[in-house]
C-alpha positions, 0 to 999 in steps of 0.5 A: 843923683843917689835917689837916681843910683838907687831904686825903690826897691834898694831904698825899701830893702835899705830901709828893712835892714836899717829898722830891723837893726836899730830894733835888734840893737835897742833891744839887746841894749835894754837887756844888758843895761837892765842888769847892769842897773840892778848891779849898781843899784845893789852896790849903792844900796850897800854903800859900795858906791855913791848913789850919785854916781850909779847914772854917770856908770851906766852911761859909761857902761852903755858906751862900752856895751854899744861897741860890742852890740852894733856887730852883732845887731848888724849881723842879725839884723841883716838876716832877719831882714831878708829872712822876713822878705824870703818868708813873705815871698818877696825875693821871690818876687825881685828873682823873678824881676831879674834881682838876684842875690849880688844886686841886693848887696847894693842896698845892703852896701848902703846901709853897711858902709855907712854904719862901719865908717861910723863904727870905725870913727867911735871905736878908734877916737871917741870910745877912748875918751870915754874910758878915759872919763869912766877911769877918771870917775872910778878913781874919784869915787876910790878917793871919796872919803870913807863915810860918803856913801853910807845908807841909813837903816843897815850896817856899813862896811869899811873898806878894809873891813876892820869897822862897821857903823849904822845910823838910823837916820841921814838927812837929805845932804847926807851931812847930818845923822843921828843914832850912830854906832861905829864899831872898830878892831884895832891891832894891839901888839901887847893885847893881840886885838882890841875892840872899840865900840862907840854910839853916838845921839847925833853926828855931822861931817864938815871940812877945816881950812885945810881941806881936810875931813872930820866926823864929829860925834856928840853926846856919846860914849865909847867903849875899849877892850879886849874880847873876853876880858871885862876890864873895858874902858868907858868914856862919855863925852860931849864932843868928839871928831875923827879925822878921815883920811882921803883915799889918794889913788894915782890918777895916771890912766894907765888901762890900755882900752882907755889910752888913745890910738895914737899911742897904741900905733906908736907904741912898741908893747905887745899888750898894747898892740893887742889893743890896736888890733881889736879895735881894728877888728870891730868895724872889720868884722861888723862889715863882715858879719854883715856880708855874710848874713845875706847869703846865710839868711835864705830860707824858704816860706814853710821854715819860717824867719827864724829857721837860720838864727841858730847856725848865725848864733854859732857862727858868731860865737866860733867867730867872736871866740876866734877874735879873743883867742887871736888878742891872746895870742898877740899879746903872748907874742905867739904869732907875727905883730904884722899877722894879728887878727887878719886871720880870723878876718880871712877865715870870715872871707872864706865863709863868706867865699863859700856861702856865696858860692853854695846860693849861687850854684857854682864858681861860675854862675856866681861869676855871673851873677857879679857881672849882671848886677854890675849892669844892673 
């Protein structure tokens, strides 16, 4: 029954839109995952990060960023798509067969309202989860024991930035190494600061009965004082552990872009509700965007493809910028809970209203151009 509703030429136009979206898409994600890689690669490098957690981070990211990319690529696939056909002739060719422009939201729709439905479903249920996830995987690598992410052949730093240690070598498992130096300042309230530098031939990490973390240092040496004086303490030893003390973060997930939406709707917060309007306004404004790239996308053979992507690029950044401005607004409770984002949605429709208008020739030719595609 749809394959009799809809026509070769809704399926061809349908089938533009949807390839050139999904290649827009693919290709903004590869450029944003690609520095996203390099950033984490950079802090796994720098022991800032365990390097087995560089991929579980990127997946995350990639999620977040797909929300953010699927408006935008719908937007600039719709009008590349009908750019091209405009470029080639082909509107040309459906105008002349009675096809004019409010018939061609008909293929747009099917692929727009598909894509929105979707859209609404991973923004308002799924993305939630994964934030919770991301959260949960931060805090497990902020309550990671402090040595866990150290790389061989560079000084580490500390956390809190009072040691630094280097090893030449770490095996495969990370458990053993060798030619350890650690250096330490340490607060003295008689001697103002103390120093403590130590080296080791060979070092190993292991857990007691209790659970808890050891470092253990073997034939090595230590030496304590303070800068400037030469009365240092030197011990030499067999055998030495230190204990590392577990980061405990709280792992209530308290971040309102990680809290599900039930909460935000039942929640009185004005943070909160912020949240709740933003994620409304994604598949709103991807559905949108969508509609008034159709009529922004008309240009003529001797322009060319692409000689309306700088005004669609200026459009969606007043846009996107207006959306921001109307979450900070919410938030500071400077306009009615009731009124949130719609605003910005309406100034969306009165582009939409105005563009229409100018393509058609006048109120009354787009009037009629509604009710003959409605016959179509």
């Amino acid at each position: 029954m749809l394959k009799q509703y809809f026509t070769i030429i809704d399926r061809y136009v349908a089938r533009e839109i949807l390839l050139t979206w999904l290649a827009v898409m693919l290709v903004l994600m590869l450029i944003l995952l690609s520095g996203n890689l390099a950033q984490l690669l950079g802090k796994a490098a720098n022991g800032i990060i365990p390097s087995d957690a560089v991929w579980p981070l990127l997946m995350f990211t990639g999620a977040h960023f797909l929300i953010l990319l699927v408006p935008m690529s719908i937007y600039l696939g719709v009008l590349l798509s009908f750019s091209r056909l405009y470029k080639d002739n082909e509107m040309a060719a459906m105008g002349a067969c009675g096809i004019g422009l409010m018939r061609l939201y008909r293929p747009l729709f099917m692929v727009l309202i598909p894509a929105t439905l979707i859209l609404v479903v991973i923004t308002l249920y799924i993305m939630p989860i994964i934030a919770q996830q991301a959260e949960r995987l931060k805090i497990q690598i902020e309550n990671r024991p402090e040595l866990s992410g150290l790389a061989p052949g560079r000084f580490n730093k500390s956390r809190n930035g009072d040691g630094i240690m280097f090893l030449q070598r770490q095996s495969n498992d990370g458990k053993s190494m060798q030619n350890v130096f650690l250096h330490q300042t340490e607060a003295s309230s008689e001697n103002g600061r103390q120093e403590k530098i130590e080296s080791a031939a060979s070092a190993s990490r292991y857990r007691d009965q209790a659970g808890r973390n050891f470092i253990l240092f073997e034939n090595g040496q230590m030496y304590e004082g303070q800068p400037g004086q030469a009365d240092f303490r030197i011990t030499r030893y067999a055998r030495k552990g230190i204990y590392l003390p577990d980061n405990k973060i709280d792992e209530k997930i308290s971040r309102k872009y990680a809290l599900d939406t039930k909460t935000l709707w039942q929640s009185d917060r004005a943070d909160y509700r912020a949240e709740l309007h933003w994620r409304l306004s994604v598949p709103v404004g991807a559905f949108l965007l969508g509609v008034l790239a159709l009529p922004l996308s008309y240009t003529t053979p001797r322009k060319g493809r692409y000689s309306k992507l700088a005004l669609a690029i200026l459009i969606y950044l007043i846009y996107s910028n207006l959306l921001g401005i109307g979450q900070s607004w919410v938030k500071k409770e400077q306009v009615p809970e009731w009124l949130g984002l719609w605003w910005v949605h309406g100034f969306a429709l009165f582009l939409i209203a105005w563009w229409l208008i100018r393509r058609a020739g006048g109120l009354r030719q787009l009037i009629r151009n509604y009710r003959y595609a409605r016959q179509a």
